[in-house]
N, C-alpha and C positions, 0 to 999 in steps of 0.2 A: 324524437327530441328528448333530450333528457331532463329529471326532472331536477331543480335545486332546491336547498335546504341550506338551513342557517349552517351547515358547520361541513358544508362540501363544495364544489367550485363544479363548474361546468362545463364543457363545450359544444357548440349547436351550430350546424354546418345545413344550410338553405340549399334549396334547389340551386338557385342564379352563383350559385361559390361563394355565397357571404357567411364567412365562420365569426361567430362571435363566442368570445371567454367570459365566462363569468365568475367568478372570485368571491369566496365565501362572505353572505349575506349576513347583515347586521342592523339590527336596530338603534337607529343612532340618537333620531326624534320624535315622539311620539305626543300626542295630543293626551291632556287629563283635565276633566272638569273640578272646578275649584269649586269651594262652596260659593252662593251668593250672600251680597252683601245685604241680605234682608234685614239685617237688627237696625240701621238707620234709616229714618224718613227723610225719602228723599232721595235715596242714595241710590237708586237707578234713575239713569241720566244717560244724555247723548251732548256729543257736540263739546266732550270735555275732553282732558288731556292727558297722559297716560307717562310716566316716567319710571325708571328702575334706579335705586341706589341700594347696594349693595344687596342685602337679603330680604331689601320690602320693594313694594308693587305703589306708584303716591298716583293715584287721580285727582285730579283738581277742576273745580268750575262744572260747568256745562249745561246742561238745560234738564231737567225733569219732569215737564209737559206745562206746568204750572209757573215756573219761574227760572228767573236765570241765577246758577249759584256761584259760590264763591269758597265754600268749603274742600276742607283735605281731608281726603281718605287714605290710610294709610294697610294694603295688603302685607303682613308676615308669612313669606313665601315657606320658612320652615315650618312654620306652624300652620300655616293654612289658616290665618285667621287674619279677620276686618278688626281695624279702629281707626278712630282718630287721628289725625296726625297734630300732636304736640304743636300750639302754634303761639308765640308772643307779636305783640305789633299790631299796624295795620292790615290786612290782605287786600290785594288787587282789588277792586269791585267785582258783584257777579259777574260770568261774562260766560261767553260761547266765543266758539272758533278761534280760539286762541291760538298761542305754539307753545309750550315748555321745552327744554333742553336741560340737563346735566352738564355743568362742569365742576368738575373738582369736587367740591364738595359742597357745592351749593343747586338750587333749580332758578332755572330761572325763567319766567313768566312776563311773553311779550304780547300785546294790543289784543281783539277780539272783539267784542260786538256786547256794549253792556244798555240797559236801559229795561225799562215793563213791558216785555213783549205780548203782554195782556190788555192793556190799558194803551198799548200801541205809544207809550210818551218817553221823552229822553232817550231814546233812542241813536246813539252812534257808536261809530268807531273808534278804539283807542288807538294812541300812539305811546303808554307808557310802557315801564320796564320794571318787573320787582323780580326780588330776591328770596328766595327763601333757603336760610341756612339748614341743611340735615342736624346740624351736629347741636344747633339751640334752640333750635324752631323760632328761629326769628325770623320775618317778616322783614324787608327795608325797599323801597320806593331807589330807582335813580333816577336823576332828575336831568334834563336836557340842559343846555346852558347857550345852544346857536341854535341853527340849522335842522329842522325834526324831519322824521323818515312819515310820509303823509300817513294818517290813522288809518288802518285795515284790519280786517279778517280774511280768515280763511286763506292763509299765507302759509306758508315754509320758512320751515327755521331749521337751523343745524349748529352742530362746533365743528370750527375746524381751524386749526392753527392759533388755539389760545383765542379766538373769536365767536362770537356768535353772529349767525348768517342769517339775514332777513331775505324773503325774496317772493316778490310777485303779491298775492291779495288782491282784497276786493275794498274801495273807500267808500263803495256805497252809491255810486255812481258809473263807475267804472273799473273793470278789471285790469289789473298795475301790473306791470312786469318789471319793474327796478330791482335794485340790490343793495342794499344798507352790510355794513358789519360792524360788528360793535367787538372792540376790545375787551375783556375779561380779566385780563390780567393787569392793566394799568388802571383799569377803571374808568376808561375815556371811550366815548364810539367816534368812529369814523366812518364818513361817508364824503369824500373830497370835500365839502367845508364842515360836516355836521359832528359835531362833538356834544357827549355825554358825559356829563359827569355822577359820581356815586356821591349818594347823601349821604 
């Protein structure tokens, strides 16, 4: 059998008559470790939420053995370096299990699992919706106006078609299999009666 290399192509014929081609090799993805985010306290966490907008890395929320957060971390993918992310407003409360999505040019940040998982009190599930702009770090709440998608974690969220896509979670009782989608571009959700509107 012969053997391949990035910059030759190959072909390999088996006892049983199976010839197989192969066509000069490339590396197309490769794995590289990033520095850690050790300059903030705090800032290794689980159960948070992970987003890309354009050439930064935004994690948000999640648990750090002690508390549940609520802060923005913002990775600079060229540069390889941690901060901050720029924030005006209110932010979501701390939470776990959340979803974030990207559209356009905003994140947007649905329900999760907030309260003192130390102190075991206030403890539930959310059903809200916030916003956070890339472009002013601004922070905005929207606010239901009917019909709400029952509070959950540990759900699925997506875009797709100018939407964001709720699906399935946990209320805390029982694991949900429904489907909410909320509009993004009128600023209304939808869910055969349930409408949202933007603050």
């Amino acid at each position: 059998m012969s053997s391949i290399t990035n910059s030759e192509a190959s072909t390999s014929t088996f006892d049983n008559g199976l010839t197989l081609e192969f066509g000069p090799l490339e590396t197309v993805h490769r794995w590289n470790r990033m520095p850690e985010c050790d300059e903030f306290v705090g800032a290794r966490r689980s159960k948070h939420t992970v987003v890309a907008y354009k050439e930064a890395i935004y994690v948000f929320g999640g648990d750090n053995g002690k508390c549940m957060l609520n802060d923005l971390l913002r990775f600079d993918v060229k540069e390889t370096s941690w901060g901050r992310a720029f924030a005006t407003g209110s932010p979501p409360a701390p939470r776990y299990h959340h979803s974030a999505v990207v559209y356009n040019t905003s994140m947007f940040v649905f329900g999760g699992y907030t309260g003192d998982i130390h102190s075991n009190s206030n403890l539930s599930n959310k059903n809200d919706l916030f916003e956070y702009k890339f472009y002013t770090g601004q922070w905005v709440e929207w606010k239901f106006v009917c019909r709400t998608p029952v509070p959950r974690s540990a759900h699925g969220a997506a875009v797709y078609d100018s939407k964001l896509w709720i699906f399935a979670g946990y209320d805390g009782n029982a694991r949900l299999n429904d489907m909410w989608t909320i509009s993004l571009n009128v600023r209304i959700i939808h869910h055969n009666e349930a409408i949202m509107m933007y603050n």
